[in-house]
BAVO-359910 format. One record per residue (C-alpha): residue number from 0; x, y, z. Coordinates in Angstrom, 3 decimals, m for minus. Layout:
REM residues N
MIZA; NUM; X; Y; Z;
...
//
This chain:
REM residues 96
MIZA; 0; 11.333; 12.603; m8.244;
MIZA; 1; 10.552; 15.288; m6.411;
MIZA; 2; 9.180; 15.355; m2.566;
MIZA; 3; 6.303; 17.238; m3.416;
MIZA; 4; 4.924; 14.644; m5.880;
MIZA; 5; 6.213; 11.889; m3.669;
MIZA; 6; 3.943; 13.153; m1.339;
MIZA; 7; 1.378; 13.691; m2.978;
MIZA; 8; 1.279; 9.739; m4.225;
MIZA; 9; 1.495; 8.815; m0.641;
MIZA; 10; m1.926; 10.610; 0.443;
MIZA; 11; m3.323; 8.709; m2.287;
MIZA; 12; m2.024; 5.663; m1.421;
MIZA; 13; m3.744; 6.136; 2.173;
MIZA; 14; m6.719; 7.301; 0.774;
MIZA; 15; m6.868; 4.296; m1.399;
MIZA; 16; m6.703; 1.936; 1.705;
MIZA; 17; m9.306; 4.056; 3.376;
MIZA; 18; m12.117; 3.425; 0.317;
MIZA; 19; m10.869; m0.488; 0.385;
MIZA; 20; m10.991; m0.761; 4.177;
MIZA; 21; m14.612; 0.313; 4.003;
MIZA; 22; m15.491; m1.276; 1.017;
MIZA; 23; m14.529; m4.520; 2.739;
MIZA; 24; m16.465; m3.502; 5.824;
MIZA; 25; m13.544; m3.375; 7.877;
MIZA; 26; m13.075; m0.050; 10.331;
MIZA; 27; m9.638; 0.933; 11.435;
MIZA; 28; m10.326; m0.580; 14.865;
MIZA; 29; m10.546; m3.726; 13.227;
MIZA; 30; m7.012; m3.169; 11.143;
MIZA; 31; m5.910; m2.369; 14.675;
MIZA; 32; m6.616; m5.559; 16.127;
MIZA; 33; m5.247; m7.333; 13.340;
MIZA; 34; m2.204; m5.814; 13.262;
MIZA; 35; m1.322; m3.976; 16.438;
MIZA; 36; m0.279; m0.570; 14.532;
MIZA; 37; m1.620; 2.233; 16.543;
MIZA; 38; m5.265; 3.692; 16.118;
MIZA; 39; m3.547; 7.197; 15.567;
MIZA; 40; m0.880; 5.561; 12.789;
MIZA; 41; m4.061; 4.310; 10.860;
MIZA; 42; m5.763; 7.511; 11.080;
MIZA; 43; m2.859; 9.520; 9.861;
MIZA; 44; m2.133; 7.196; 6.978;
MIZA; 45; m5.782; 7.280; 5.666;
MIZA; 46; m5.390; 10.977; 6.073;
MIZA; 47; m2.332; 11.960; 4.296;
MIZA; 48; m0.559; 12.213; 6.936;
MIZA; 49; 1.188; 9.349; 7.122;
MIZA; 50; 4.430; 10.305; 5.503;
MIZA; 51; 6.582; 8.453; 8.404;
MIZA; 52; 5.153; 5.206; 8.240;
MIZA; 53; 7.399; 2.400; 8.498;
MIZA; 54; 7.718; m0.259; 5.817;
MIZA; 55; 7.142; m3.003; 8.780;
MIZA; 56; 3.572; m0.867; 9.450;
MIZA; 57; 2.853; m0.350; 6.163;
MIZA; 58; 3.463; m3.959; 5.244;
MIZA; 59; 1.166; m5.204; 8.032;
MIZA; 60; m1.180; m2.696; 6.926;
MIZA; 61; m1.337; m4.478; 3.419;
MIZA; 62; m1.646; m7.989; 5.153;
MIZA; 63; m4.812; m6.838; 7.174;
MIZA; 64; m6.435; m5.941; 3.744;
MIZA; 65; m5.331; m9.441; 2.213;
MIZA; 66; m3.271; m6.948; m0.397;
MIZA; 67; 0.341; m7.939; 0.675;
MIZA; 68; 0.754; m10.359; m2.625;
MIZA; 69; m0.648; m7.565; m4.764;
MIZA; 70; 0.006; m4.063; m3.733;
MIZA; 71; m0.510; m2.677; m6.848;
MIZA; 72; m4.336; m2.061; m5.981;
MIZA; 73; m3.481; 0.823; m3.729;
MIZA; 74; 0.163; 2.215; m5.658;
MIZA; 75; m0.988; 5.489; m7.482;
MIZA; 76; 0.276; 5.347; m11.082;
MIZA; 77; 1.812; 1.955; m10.865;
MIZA; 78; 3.791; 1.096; m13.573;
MIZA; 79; 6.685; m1.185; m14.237;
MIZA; 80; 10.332; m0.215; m14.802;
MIZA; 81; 12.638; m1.464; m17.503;
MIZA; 82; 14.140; m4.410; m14.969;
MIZA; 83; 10.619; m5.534; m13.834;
MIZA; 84; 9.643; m5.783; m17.968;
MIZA; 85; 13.243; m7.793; m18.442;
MIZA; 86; 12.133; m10.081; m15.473;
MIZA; 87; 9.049; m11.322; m16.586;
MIZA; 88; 10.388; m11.818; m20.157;
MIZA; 89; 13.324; m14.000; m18.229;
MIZA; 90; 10.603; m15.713; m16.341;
MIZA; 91; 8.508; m16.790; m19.294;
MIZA; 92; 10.939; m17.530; m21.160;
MIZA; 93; 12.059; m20.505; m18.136;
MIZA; 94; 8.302; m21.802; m17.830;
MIZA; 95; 8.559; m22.432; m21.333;
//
């Protein structure tokens, strides 16, 4: 994949947590407190800036919004490989 488009689906992922953030009513001084990740690490993320988060803030960003069990809300184009489609056939086919 290239860097450029890489990119460009990490501005909208931090776009995408801007428009939930508010739709939730939650400001990013409020993420801060919840998580401890810098005022200015918020604001770059939600700005497409944020191309050095780290996993660790990026994770606890997802926890403040309640969308660390399902962060395919915010992942632009979110699709499943080959392995994740195997998986779940493997795990049906157990709960059977």
């Amino acid at each position: 994949m290239e860097e450029e488009k890489i990119f460009d689906k990490i501005i909208t992922l931090g776009l995408r947590f801007r428009q939930y953030r508010k739709a939730i009513g939650l400001s990013q001084l409020d993420i801060h407190k919840k998580t401890g990740v810098a005022l200015s690490t918020i604001s770059l993320f939600e700005n497409g800036k944020g191309h050095g988060l780290s996993l660790s803030h990026f994770y606890l960003l997802l926890e403040s919004l309640e969308l660390h069990l399902e962060p395919g809300k915010l992942i632009p184009e979110a699709h499943k490989s080959n392995l994740a489609v195997l998986w779940e056939k493997q795990n049906r086919k157990r709960k059977r």
